[in-house]
BAFI-3210 file (N, C-alpha, C; in Angstrom, 3 decimals, decimal comma, padded with zeros to 6 digits):
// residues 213
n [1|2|3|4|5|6|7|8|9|10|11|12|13|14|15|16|17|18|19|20|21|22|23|24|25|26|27|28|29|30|31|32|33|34|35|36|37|38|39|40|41|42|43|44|45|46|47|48|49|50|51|52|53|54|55|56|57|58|59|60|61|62|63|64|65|66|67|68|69|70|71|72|73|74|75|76|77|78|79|80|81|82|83|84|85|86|87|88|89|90|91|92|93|94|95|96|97|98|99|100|101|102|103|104|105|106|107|108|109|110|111|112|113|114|115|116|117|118|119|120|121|122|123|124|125|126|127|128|129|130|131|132|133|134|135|136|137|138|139|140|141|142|143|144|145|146|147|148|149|150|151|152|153|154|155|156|157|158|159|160|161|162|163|164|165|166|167|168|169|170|171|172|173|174|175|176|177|178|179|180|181|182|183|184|185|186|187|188|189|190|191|192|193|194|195|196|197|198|199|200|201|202|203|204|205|206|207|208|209|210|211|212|213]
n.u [005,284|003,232|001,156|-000,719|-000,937|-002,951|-005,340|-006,072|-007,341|-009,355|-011,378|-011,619|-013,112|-015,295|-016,678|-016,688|-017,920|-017,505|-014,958|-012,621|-012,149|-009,307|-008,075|-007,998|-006,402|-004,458|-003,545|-003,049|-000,713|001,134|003,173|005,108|005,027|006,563|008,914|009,961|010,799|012,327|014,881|015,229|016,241|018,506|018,233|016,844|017,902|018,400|019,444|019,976|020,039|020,174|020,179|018,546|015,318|012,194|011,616|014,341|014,896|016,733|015,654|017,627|017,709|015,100|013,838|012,494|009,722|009,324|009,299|007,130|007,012|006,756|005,045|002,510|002,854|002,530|000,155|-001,520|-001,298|-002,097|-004,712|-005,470|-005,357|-007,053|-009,447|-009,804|-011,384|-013,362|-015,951|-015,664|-015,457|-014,726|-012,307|-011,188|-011,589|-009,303|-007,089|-006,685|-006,494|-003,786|-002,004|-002,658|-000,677|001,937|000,939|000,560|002,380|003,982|003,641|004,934|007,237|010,860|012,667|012,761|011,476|011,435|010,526|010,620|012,943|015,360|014,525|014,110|014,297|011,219|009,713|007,642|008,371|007,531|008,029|010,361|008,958|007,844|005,752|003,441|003,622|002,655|000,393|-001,097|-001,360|-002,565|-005,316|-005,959|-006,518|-008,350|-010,631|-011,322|-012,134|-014,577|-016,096|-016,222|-017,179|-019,797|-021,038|-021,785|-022,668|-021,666|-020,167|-017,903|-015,906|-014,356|-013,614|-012,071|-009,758|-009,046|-008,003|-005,903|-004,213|-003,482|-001,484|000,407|001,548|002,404|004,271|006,004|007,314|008,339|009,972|013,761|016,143|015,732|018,134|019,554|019,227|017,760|016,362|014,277|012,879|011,872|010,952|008,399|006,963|006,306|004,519|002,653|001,381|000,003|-001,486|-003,701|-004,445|-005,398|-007,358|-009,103|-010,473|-011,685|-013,252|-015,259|-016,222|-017,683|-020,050|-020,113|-018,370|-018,965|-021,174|-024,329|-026,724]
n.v [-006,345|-003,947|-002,195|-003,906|-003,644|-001,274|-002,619|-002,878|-000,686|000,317|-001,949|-001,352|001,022|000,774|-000,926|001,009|003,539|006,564|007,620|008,800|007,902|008,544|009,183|006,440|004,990|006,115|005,970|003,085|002,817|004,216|003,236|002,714|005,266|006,538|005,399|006,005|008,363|008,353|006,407|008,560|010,538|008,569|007,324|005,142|001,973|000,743|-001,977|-001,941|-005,093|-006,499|-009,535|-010,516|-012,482|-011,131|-008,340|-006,160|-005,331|-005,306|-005,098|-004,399|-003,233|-001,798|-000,710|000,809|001,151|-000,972|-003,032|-004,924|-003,640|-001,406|-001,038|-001,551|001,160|002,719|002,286|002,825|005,519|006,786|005,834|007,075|009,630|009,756|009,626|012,338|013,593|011,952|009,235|006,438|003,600|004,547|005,712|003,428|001,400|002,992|002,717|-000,485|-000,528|000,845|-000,752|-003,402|-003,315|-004,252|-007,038|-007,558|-007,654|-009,557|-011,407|-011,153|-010,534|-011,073|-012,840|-009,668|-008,099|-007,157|-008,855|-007,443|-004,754|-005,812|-008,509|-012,093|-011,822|-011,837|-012,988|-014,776|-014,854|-014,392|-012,742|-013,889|-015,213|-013,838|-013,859|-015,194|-013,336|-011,201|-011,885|-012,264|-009,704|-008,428|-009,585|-009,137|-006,371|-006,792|-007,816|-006,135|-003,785|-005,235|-005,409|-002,677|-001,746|-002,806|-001,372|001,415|004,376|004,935|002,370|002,439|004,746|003,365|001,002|001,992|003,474|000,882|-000,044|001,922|001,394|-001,391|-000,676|000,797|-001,053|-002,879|-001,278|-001,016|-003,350|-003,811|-001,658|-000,853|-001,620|000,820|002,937|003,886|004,225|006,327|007,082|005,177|005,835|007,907|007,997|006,104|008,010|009,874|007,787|007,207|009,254|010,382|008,215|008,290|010,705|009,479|008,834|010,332|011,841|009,067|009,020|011,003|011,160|008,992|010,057|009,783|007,519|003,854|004,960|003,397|001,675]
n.w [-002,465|-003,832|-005,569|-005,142|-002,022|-002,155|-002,535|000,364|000,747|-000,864|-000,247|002,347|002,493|000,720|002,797|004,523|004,224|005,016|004,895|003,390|-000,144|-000,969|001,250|002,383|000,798|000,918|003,632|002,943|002,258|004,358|005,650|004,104|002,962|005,203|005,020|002,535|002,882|005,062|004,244|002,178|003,718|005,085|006,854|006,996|005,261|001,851|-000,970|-004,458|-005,836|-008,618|-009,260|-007,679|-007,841|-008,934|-007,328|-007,119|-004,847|-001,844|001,134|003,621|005,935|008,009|010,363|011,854|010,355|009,389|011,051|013,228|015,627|015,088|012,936|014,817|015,990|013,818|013,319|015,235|015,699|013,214|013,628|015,748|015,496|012,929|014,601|015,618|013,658|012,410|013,351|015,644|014,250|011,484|012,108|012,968|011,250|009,723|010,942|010,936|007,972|007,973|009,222|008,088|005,742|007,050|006,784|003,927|003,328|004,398|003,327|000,894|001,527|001,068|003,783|005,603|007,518|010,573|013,589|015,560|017,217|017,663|017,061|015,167|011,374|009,442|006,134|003,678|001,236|-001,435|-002,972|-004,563|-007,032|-009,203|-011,099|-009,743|-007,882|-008,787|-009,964|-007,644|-006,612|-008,157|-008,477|-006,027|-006,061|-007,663|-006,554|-004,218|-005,615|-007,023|-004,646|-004,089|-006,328|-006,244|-004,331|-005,371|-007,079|-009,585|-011,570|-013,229|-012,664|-010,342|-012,007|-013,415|-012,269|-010,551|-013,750|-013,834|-012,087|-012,394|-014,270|-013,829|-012,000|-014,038|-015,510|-013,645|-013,650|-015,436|-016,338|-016,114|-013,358|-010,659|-010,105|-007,898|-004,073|-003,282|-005,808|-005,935|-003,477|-004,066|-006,482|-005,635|-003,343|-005,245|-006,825|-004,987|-004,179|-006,756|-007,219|-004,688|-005,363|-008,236|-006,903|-005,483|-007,452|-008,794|-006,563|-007,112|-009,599|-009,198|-008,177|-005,219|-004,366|-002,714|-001,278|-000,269|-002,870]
ca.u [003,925|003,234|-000,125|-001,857|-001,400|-004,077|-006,822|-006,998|-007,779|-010,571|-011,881|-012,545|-014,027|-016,792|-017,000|-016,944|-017,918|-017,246|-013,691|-012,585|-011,094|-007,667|-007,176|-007,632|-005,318|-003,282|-003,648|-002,814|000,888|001,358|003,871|006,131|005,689|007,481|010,265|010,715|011,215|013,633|015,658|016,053|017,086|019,424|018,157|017,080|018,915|018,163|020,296|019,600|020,822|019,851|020,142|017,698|014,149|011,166|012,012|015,997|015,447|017,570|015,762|018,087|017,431|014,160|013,452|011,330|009,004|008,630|009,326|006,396|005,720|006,967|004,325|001,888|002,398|002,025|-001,038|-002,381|-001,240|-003,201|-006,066|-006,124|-005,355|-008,474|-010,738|-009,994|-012,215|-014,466|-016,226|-014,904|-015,293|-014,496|-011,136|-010,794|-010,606|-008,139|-005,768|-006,396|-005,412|-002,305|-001,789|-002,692|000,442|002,769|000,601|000,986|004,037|005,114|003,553|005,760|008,841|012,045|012,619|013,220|010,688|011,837|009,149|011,098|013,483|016,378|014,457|014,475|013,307|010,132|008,792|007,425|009,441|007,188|009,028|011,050|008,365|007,157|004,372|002,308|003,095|002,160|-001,215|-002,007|-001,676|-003,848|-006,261|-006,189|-007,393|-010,322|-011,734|-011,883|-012,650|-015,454|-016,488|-016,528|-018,375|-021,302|-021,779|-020,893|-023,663|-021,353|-019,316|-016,669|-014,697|-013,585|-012,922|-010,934|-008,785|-008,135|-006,960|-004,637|-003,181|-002,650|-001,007|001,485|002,125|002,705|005,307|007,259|008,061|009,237|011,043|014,626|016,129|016,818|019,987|019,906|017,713|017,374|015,342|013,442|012,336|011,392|009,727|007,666|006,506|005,194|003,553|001,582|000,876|-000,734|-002,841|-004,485|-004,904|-006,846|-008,526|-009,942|-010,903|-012,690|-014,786|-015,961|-016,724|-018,660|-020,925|-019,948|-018,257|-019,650|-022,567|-025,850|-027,530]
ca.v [-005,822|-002,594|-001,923|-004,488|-002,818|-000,347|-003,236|-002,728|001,226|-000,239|-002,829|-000,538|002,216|-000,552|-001,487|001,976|005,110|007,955|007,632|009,370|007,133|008,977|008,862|005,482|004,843|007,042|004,860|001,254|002,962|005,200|002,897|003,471|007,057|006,697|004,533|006,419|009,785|007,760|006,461|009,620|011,065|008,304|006,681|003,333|001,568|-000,755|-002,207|-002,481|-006,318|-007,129|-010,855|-011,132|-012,850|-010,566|-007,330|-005,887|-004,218|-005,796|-004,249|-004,893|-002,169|-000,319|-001,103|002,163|001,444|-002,181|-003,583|-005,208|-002,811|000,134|-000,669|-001,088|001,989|003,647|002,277|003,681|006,636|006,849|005,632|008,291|011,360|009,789|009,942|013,495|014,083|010,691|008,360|005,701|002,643|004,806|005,538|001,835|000,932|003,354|001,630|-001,441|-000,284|000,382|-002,447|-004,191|-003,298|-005,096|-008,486|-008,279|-007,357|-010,770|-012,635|-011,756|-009,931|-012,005|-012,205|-008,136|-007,434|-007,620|-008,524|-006,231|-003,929|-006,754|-009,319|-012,034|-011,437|-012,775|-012,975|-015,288|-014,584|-014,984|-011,877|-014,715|-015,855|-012,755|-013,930|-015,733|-012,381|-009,944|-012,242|-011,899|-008,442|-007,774|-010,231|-008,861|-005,584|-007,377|-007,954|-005,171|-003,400|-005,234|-004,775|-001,424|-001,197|-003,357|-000,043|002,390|005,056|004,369|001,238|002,980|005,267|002,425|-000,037|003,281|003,061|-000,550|-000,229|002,917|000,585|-002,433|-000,290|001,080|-002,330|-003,658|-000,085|-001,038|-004,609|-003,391|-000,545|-001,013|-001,432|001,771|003,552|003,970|003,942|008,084|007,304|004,358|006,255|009,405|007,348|005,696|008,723|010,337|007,184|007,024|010,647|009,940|007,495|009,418|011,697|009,079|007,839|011,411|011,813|008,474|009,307|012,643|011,092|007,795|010,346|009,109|006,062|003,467|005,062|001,991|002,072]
ca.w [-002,659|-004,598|-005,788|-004,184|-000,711|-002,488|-002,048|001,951|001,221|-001,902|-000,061|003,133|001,184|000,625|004,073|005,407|003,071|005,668|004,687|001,918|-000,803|-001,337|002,632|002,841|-000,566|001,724|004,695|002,726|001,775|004,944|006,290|002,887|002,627|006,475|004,716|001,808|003,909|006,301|003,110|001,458|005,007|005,336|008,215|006,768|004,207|001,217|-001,833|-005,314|-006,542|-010,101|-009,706|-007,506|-008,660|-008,832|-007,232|-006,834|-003,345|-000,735|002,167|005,158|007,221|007,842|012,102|012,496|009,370|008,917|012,189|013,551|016,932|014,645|012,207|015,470|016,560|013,199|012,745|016,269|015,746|012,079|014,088|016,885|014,549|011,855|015,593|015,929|012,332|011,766|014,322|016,311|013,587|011,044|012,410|013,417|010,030|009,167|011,797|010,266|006,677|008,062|009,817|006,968|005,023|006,908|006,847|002,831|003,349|005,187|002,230|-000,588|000,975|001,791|005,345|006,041|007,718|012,213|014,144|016,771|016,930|017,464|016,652|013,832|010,345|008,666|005,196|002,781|-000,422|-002,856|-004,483|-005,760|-007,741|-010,200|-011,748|-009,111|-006,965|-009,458|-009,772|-006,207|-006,533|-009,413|-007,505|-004,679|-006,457|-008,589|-006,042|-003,625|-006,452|-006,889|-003,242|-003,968|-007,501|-005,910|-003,583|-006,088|-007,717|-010,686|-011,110|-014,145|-012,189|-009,838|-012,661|-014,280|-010,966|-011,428|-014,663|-013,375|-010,830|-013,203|-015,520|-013,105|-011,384|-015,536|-015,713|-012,334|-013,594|-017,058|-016,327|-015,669|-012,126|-010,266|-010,113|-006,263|-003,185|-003,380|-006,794|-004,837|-002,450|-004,961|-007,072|-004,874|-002,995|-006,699|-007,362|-003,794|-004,357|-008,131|-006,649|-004,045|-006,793|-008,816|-005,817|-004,923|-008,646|-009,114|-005,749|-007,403|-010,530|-008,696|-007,111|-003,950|-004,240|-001,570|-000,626|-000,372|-003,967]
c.u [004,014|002,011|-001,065|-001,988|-002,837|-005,567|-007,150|-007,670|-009,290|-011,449|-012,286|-013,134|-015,331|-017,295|-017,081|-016,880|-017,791|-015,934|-013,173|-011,581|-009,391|-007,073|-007,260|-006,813|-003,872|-002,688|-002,563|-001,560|001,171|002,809|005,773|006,140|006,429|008,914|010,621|011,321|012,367|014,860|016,123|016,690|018,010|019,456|017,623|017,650|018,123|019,604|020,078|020,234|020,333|019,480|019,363|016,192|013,148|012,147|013,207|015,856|015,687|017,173|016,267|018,231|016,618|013,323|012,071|010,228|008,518|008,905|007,771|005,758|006,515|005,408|002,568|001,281|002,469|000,514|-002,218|-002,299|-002,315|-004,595|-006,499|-006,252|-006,686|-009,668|-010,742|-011,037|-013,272|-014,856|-015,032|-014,457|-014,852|-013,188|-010,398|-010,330|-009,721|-006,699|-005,437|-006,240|-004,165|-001,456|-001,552|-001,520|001,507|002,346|000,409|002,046|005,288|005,002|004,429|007,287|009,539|012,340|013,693|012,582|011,148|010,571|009,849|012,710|015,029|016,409|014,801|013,637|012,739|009,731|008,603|008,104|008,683|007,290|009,486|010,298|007,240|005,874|003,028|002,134|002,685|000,486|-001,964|-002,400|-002,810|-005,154|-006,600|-007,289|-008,650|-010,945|-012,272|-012,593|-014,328|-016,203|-017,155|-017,526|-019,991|-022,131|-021,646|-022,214|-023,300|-020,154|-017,835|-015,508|-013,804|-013,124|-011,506|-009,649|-008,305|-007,391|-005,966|-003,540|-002,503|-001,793|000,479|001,901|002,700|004,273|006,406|007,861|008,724|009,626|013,009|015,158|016,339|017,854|020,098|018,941|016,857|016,245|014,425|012,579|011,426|010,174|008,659|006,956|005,713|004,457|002,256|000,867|-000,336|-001,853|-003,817|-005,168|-006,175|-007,609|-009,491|-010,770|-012,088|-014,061|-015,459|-016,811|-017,829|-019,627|-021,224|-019,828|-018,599|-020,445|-023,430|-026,220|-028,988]
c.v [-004,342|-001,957|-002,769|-003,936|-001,702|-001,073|-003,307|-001,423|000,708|-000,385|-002,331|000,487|001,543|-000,641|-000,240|003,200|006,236|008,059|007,798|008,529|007,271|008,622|007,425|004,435|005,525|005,915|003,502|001,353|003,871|004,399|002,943|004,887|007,516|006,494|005,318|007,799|009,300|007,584|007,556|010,620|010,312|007,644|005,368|003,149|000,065|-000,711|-002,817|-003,820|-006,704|-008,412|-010,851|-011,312|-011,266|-008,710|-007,370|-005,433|-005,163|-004,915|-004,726|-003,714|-001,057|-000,493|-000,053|002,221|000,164|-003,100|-003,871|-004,314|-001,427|000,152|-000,390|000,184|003,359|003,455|002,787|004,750|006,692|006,621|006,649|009,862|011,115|009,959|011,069|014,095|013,170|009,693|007,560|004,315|003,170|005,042|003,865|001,157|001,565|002,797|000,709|-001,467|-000,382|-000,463|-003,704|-004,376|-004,196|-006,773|-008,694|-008,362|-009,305|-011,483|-012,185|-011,153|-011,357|-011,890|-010,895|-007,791|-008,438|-007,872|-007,748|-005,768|-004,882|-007,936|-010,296|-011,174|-011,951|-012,406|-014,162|-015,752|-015,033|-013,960|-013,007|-015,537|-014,635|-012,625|-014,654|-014,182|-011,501|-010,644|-011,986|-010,413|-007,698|-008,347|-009,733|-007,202|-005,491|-007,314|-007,074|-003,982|-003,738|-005,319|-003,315|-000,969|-001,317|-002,565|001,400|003,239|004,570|003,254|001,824|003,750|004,127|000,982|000,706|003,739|002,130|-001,000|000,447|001,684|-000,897|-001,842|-000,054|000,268|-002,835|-002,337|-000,055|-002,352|-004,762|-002,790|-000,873|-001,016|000,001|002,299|003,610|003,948|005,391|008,169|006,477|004,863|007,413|008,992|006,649|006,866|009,351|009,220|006,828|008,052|010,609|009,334|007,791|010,453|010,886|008,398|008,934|012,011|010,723|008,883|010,103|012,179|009,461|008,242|009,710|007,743|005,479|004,008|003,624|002,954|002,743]
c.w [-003,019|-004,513|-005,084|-002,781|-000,967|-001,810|-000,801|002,016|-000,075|-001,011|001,482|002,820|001,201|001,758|005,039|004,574|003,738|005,442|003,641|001,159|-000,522|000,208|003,150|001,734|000,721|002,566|004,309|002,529|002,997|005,727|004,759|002,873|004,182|005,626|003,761|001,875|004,601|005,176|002,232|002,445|005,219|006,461|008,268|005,538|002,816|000,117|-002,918|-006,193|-007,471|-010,243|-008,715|-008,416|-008,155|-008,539|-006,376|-005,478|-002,199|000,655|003,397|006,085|007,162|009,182|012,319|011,427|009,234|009,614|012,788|014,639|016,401|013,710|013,414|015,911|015,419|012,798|013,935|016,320|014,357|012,534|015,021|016,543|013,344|013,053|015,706|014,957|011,510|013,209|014,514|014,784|012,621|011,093|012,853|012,106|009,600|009,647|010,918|009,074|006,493|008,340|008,729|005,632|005,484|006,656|005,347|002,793|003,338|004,085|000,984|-000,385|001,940|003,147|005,949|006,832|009,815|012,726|015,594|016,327|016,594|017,009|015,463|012,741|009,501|007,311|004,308|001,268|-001,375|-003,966|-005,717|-006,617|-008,830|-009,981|-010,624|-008,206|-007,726|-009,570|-008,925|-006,265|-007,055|-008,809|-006,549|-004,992|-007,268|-007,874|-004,793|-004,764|-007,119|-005,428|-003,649|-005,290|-007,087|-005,045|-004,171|-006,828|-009,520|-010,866|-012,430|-013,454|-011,232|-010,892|-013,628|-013,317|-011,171|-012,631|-014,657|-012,982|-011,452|-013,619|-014,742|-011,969|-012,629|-015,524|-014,603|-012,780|-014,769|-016,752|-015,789|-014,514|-011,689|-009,722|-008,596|-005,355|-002,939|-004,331|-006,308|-004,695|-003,015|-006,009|-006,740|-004,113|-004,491|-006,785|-006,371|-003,864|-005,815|-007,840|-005,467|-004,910|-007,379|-007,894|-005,754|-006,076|-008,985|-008,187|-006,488|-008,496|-010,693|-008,433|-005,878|-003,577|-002,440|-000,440|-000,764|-001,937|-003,291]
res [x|x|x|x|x|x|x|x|x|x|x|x|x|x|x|x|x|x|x|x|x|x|x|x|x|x|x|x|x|x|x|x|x|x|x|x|x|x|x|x|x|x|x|x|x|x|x|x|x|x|x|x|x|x|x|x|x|x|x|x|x|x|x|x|x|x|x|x|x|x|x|x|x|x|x|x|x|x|x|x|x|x|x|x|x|x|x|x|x|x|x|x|x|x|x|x|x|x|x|x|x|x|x|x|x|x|x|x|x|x|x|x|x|x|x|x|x|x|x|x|x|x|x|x|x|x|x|x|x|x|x|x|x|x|x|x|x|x|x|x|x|x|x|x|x|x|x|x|x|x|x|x|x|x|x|x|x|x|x|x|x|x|x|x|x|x|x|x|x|x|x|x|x|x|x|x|x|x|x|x|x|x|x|x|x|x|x|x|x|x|x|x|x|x|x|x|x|x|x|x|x|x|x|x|x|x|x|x|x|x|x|x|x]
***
């Protein structure tokens, strides 16, 4: 999962407008921008294999990021630092943004993902199947997307998002594998960063995306 993690930060945006787009774009990847800090520190590990289907990353070791009561307790922590600056429900969904990353997570990665620290490891694998997972993805953002137009002053800047986020889900599955897990991790942090960017951009130019018409 790539871009579709975006549609839990969309699709609460809709469901809760005190929450500023970009931080809850932030939110739906906050458990990667852990991993890709840990990986370029050297403290979790993946491995780029070519022959596998869909996507090359062999993640066998990331306990403190995509461990089931690691991702818990990043997503309570995200929830008790968004109460210090937004109500109670308002921070509630930011939890559950994060939260929400590892439960796409289970559906398309290979089983990497611990549900404890020693435990086994669960996923779905429907990496190994491209095209149905790149559908979900794009799916998954139609339609928070429309969630969010149907509360939107203007419905263009959030369909001008969605086509961002196709575009650079279409530019990760063409591009060649990368050279190591250092560029991974580098490239993935710029592209979480970008999108915050156009998240905090479309709000401005929605006049307050998901406000009530």
């Amino acid at each position: 999962m790539f871009v579709g993690h975006f549609a839990a930060g969309i699709a609460a945006k809709a469901l809760e407008p005190r929450v500023p787009l970009w931080a809850l774009l932030g939110a739906s990847q906050l458990i990667d921008f852990g991993w890709a800090g840990l990986v370029i520190a050297g403290v979790e590990k993946l491995r780029i294999d070519p022959s596998l289907p869909g996507s090359v990353l062999d993640l066998h070791y990331m306990p403190f990021t995509h461990s089931l009561p690691a991702v818990l307790v990043w997503a309570l922590a995200a929830g008790f630092l968004a109460r210090t600056v937004l109500p109670a429900r308002a921070a509630l969904v930011v939890a559950l943004v994060v939260l929400s990353h590892w439960l796409l997570d289970f559906i398309v990665h290979r089983p990497d993902l611990p549900l404890g620290l020693l435990a086994p490891k669960v996923g779905l694998g429907l990496w190994n199947w491209p095209v149905p997972e790149m559908a979900l993805e794009i799916g998954l953002l139609g339609l928070a997307t429309g969630l969010l137009t149907a509360r939107s002053q203007r419905a263009w800047p959030a369909l001008a998002l969605l086509a961002a986020l196709t575009g650079l889900q279409m530019m990760a599955a063409l591009l060649p594998p990368p050279a190591g897990s250092a560029e991974v991790a580098t490239s993935a942090l710029l592209a979480f960063l970008v999108v915050m960017a156009l998240g905090w951009g479309a709000e401005r130019l929605s006049g307050g995306a998901g406000r009530q018409r």
